[in-house]
C-alpha positions, 0 to 999 in steps of 0.5 A: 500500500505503501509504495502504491501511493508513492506510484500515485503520487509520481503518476499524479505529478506526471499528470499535472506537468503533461495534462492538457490545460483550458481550451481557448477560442479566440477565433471570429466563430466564438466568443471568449465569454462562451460557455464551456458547455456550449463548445465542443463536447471534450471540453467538458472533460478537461478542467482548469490546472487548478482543479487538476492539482486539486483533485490530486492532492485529494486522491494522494491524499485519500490514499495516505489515509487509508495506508495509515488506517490499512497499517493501524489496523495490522498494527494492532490486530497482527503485531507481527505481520506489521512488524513484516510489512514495516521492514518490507518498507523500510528495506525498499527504502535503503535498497533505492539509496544504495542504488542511488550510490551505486549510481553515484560512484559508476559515475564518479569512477567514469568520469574521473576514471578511478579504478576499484582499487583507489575508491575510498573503503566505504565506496569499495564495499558498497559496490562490492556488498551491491553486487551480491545483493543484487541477485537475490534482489531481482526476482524479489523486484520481480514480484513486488512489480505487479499489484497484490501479487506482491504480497507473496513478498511477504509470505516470502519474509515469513517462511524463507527470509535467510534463504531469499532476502538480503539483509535490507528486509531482515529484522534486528533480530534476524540479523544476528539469527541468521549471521550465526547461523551462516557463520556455523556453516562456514566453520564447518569447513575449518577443520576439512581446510586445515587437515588439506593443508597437512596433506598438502605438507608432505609435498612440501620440499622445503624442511624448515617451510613444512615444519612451520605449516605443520605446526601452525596446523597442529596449534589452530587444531589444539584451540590455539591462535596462532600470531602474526608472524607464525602466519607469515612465517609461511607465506612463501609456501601459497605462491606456488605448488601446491597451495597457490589458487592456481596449483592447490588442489580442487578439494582444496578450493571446494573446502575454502569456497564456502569460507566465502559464502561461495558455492562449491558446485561448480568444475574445479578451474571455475571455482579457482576463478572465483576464489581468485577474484574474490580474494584479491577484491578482499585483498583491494578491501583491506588495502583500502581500510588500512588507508581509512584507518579501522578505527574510523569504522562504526560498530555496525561496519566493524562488525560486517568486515569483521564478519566477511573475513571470517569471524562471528562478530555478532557474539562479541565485544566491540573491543575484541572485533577490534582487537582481531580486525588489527590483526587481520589487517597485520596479515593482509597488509603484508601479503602480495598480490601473488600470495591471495591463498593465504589471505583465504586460509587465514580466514581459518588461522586468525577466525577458527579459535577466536577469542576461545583460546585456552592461552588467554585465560 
């Protein structure tokens, strides 16, 4: 009802700048004294541009408060009904104002011709968040088009919000319902990760390299979180076999993939595509944040870089989010563009025991 008086009122403005305003005759034939009834027989169906807004203001007007009546009555009969078509709304809202942003910054980066990889952080993870919402957003646009089949929208909400909404239309609650629940299946995939980096060690020709892997192995595996330097002391192992994107096996990317939210179900040379291309926009992402500064974040956008890097922030502290952004961006701020591999696997060195470790007590 909402966004069908938002339509109305567009449409009614569209109206008063295109209607067709008062007929005048003013040839020999007529008078301008003659009545509207006496000429031709469409005149009586224009009216003045005064009446015209008149007659508009009365219909939005009249559909305002029917909407207002339409969600006092779901207010007070179905609490949580409204509580669906508010977010609805409201999530439609901060949908166009990103798209309005998007727009905004394609058209700073054509015009000044600025690459991804030199926006501010906060541009960069528009676009990037934009572009992953976009593909659950179509078919729900889709069917919120047509009227009164866009109620469907709402029985949607209420049986499959996780799996066909994105977070514009989740509640507070839902928000850090859902986050858990994702982050449960993504640390499904820790322990797989880490028992392929093992396999991986043996073909490892270097002796002091694979003691350093399997001991950073053995230490996340007992609960442990490793430091920087112990994370780096590995770094030349992930530019080449057998752990680069490129050389590591497939189970390998297939296990690393969800870490991502990124579908496994794909053949092998296409996930390693996509590994590779999301890790390095992570990389570009982090690069971007160390210019802001993480300290400039706000709780709500340090808990979402938190979380798109692996760690479940909605059950912890603002200090401690801090705390292991600082050491993520350690990590990242070290790392080349040919080392993008261990950037992935960190998200299961720095995330798998945080802040549960055994030593910290």
């Amino acid at each position: 009802m909402a966004l069908l008086c938002a339509s109305l009122r567009t449409q009614m403005s569209l109206f008063r700048l295109c209607g067709l305003g008062t007929v005048r005759i003013t040839n020999g034939l007529y008078s301008p004294y003659v009545s509207c009834q006496s000429r031709l027989p469409l005149c009586r169906y224009f009216s003045t541009s005064r009446d015209k807004r008149g007659i508009g203001r009365y219909l939005v007007s009249s559909l305002e408060r029917i909407n207002r009546k339409y969600e006092d009555f779901l207010k007070k009969r179905v609490p949580r009904f409204f509580l669906l078509y508010r977010t609805f709304v409201e999530g439609f809202k901060i949908l166009f104002r990103d798209i309005k942003d998007v727009r905004r910054i394609k058209a700073k980066m054509s015009s000044e011709r600025v690459k991804f990889q030199d926006l501010p952080y906060r541009d960069m993870e528009k676009l990037r968040q934009f572009r992953r919402d976009l593909i659950k957003t179509v078919p729900l646009i889709v069917i919120s088009i047509p009227p009164c089949v866009n109620y469907l929208v709402f029985v949607f909400m209420y049986f499959f919000p996780r799996q066909l909404l994105i977070p514009h239309f989740w509640t507070p609650g839902q928000m850090v319902e859902f986050q858990k629940q994702y982050h449960s299946l993504r640390a499904q995939h820790h322990w797989p990760v880490l028992k392929g980096l093992e396999n991986a060690s043996r073909q490892v020709k270097n002796g002091q390299l694979q003691s350093f892997l399997k001991d950073l192995c053995a230490k996340v595996q007992s609960g442990k979180n490793p430091q920087v330097s112990e994370v780096l002391a590995v770094r030349g192992l992930f530019s080449g076999p057998p752990l680069s994107i490129k050389k590591m096996s497939v189970d390998q990317m297939r296990h690393l993939s969800p870490l991502l939210f990124l579908t496994p179900h794909l053949p092998g040379f296409l996930i390693g595509r996509r590994l590779n291309r999301h890790a390095l926009e992570l990389l570009q992402l982090d690069r971007a944040l160390s210019r802001l500064g993480p300290h400039q974040l706000s709780e709500s956008e340090l808990r979402q870089a938190c979380f798109v890097r692996g760690l479940n922030s909605y059950s912890l502290g603002v200090n401690e989010c801090r705390e292991w952004l600082s050491k993520w961006l350690q990590v990242s701020s070290s790392l080349k563009d040919s080392e993008l591999s261990l950037l992935l696997h960190s998200i299961v060195f720095l995330s798998a025991n945080y802040p549960k470790d055994p030593s910290r007590h």
